[in-house]
C-alpha positions in Angstrom: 86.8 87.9 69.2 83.6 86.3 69.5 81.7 87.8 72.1 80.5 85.8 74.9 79.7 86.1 78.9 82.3 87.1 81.2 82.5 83.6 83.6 85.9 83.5 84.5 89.2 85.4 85.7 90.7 84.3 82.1 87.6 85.3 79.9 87.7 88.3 82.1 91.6 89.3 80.7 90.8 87.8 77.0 88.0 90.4 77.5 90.3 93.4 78.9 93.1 92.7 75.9 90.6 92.9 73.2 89.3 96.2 74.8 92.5 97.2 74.4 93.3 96.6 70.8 89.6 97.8 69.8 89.6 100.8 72.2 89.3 103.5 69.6 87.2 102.1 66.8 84.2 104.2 65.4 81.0 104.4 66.9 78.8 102.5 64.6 81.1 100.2 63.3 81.4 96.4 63.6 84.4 96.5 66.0 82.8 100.0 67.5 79.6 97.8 68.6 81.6 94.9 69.5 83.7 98.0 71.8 80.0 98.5 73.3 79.0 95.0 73.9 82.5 94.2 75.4 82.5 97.5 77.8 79.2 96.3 79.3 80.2 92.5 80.0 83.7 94.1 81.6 81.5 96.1 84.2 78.9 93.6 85.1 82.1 90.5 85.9 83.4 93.5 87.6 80.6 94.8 89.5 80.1 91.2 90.7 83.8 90.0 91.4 85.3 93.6 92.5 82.4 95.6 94.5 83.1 98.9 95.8 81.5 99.6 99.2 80.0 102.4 99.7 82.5 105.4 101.9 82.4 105.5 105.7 79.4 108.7 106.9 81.8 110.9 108.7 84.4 110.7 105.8 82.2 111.2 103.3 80.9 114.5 104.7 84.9 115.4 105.2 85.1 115.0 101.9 82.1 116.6 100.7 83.2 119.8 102.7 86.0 119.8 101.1 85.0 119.8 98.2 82.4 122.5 99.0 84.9 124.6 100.9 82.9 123.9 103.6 84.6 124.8 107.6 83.4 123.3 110.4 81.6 126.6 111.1 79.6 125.8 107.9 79.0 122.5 109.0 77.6 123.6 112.8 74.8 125.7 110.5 73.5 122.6 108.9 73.3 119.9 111.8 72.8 122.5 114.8 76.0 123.7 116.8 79.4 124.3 116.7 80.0 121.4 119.5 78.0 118.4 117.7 79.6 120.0 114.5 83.0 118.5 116.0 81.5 115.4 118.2 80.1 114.7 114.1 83.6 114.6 113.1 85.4 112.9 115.7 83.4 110.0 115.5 81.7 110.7 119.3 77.9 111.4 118.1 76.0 109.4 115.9 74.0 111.5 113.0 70.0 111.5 114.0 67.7 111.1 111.3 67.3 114.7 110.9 70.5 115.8 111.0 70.7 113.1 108.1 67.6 114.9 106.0 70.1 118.2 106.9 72.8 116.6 105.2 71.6 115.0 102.2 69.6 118.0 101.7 72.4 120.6 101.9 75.8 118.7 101.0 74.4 116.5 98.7 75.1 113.3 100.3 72.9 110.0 99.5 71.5 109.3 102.6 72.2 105.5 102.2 75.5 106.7 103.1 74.7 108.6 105.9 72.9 105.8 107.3 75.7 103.2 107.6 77.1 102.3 111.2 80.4 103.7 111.7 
């Protein structure tokens, strides 16, 4: 396959069935590079024609304490109290600015998820 930009939904499969067949050649090799190039073009078209917003606030931090084994107990000791631990997440208070600092800072959460409306 000669390698070219990604401009349309058919280059885009052309593009996805040569991956395919080249998938496991050798680092280093003709088709291995060509494997490289190819993988890069893919996520750019995709990037552009298949974005992935970013998660809603109050789910991410669901998520994150779960993942963390986190209670809503645990949660009440990073934003304040038990009571705006679950107004958080039922959706009825809106995160400040430092309970977003609190946040990224302890669960790990980019704040430019935190900041979105929800």
């Amino acid at each position: 396959m000669t390698i070219k930009p990604i401009k349309t939904k058919k280059d885009y499969n052309a593009a996805l069935e040569r991956l395919e067949k080249i998938f496991d050649a050798k680092k280093g090799s003709p088709e291995g590079d060509e494997l490289e190039v190819l993988g890069i073009l893919i996520e750019k078209y995709e990037d552009e024609h298949f974005p992935v917003g970013l998660p809603d606030p109050i789910e991410a931090i669901k998520f994150r304490m779960e993942q963390l084994g986190y209670t809503q107990a645990d949660l009440a000791k990073v934003v304040g109290l038990q009571s705006r631990a679950s107004e958080i997440l039922n959706k009825k208070r809106k995160l400040s600015i430092d309970m977003i600092r609190q946040l990224h800072s302890k669960l790990k959460i980019p704040t430019d998820v935190l900041i979105q409306s929800y």
